[in-house]
VOPAGU-2260 file (C-alpha; in pm, 1 decimal, decimal comma):
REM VOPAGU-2260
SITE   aa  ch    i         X         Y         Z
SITE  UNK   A    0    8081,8   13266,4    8172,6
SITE  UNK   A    1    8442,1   13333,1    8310,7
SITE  UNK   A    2    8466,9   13636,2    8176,5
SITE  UNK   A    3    8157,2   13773,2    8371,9
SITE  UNK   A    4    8233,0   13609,1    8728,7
SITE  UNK   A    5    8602,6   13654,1    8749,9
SITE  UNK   A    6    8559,0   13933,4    9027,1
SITE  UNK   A    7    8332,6   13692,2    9157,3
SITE  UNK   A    8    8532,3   13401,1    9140,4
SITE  UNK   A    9    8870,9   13588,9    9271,8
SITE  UNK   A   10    8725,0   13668,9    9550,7
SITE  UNK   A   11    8595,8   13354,6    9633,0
SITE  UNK   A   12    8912,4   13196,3    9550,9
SITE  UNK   A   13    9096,7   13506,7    9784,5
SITE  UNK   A   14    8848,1   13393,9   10081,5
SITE  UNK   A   15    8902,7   12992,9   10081,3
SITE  UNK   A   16    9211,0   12970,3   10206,0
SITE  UNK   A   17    9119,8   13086,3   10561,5
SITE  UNK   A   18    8871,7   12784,6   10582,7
SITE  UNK   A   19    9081,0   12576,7   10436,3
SITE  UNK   A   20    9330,4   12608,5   10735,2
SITE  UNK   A   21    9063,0   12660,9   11022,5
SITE  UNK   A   22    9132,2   12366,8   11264,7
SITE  UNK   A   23    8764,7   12451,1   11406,6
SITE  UNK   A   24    8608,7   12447,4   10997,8
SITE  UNK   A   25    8799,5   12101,4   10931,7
SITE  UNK   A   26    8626,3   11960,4   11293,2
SITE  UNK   A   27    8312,8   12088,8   11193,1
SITE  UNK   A   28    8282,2   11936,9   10821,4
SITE  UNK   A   29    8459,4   11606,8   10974,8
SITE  UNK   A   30    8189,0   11554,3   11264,1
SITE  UNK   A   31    7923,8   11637,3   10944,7
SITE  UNK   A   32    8075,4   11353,3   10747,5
SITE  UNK   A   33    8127,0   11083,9   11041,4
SITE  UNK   A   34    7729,8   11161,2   11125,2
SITE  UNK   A   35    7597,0   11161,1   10751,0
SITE  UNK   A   36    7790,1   10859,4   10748,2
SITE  UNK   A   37    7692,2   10706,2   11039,8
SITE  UNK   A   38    7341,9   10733,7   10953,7
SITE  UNK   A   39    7435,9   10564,5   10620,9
SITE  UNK   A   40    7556,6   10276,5   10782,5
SITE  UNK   A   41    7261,8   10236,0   10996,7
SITE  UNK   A   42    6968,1   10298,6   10696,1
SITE  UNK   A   43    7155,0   10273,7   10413,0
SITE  UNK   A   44    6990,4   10556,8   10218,0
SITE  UNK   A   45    7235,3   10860,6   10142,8
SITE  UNK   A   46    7155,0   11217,1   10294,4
SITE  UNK   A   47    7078,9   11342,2    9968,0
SITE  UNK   A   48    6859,2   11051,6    9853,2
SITE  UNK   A   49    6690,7   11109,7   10176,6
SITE  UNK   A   50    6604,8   11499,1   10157,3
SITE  UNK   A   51    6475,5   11416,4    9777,3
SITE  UNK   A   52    6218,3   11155,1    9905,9
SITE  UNK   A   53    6107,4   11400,7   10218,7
SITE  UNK   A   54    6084,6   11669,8    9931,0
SITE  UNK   A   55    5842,5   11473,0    9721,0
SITE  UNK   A   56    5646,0   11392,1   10039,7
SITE  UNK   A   57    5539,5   11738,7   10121,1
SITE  UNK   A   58    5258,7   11752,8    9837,9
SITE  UNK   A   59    4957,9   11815,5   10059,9
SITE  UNK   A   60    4834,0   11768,1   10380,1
SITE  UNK   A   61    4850,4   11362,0   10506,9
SITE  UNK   A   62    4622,4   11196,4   10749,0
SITE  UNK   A   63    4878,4   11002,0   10981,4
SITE  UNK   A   64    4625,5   10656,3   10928,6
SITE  UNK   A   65    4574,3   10636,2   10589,8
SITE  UNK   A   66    4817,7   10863,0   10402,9
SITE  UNK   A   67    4596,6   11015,4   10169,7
SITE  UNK   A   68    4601,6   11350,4   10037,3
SITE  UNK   A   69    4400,2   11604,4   10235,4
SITE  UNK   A   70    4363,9   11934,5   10081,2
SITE  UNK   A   71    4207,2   12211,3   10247,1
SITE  UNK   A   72    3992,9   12474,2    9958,6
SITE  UNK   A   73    4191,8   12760,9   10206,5
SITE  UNK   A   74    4524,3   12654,5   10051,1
SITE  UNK   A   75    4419,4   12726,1    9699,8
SITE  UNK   A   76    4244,7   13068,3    9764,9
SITE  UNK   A   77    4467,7   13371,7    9682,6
């Protein structure tokens, strides 16, 4: 696997650096931590635990009262 992405990987390794010393990059990630954080504190479910639930909600369509599937026979036509 090395052997096929080292022009891959030397570049990405040649490009880093310039984030890595960005005052405005390091703010950015920072201020994405502090709020991913933040929302931790206040739910106490992890961003990633959060996108996998809202992932596994998207199956079909919901009715808001009684969150059951509705599926519409225009979704399954090709």
């Amino acid at each position: 696997m090395i052997v096929k992405c080292h022009k891959e990987n030397s570049t990405l390794k040649e490009g880093l650096p310039a984030y890595y010393n960005d005052p405005a990059f390091y703010e950015e990630c920072k201020m994405g931590f502090l709020k991913e954080r933040e929302e931790f504190r206040k739910i106490g479910i992890s961003a990633k635990k959060r996108l996998t639930e809202a992932s596994h909600k998207h199956v079909g369509k919901y009715s808001s009262d009684t969150q059951e599937l509705q599926y519409s026979w225009t979704s399954f036509i090709v």
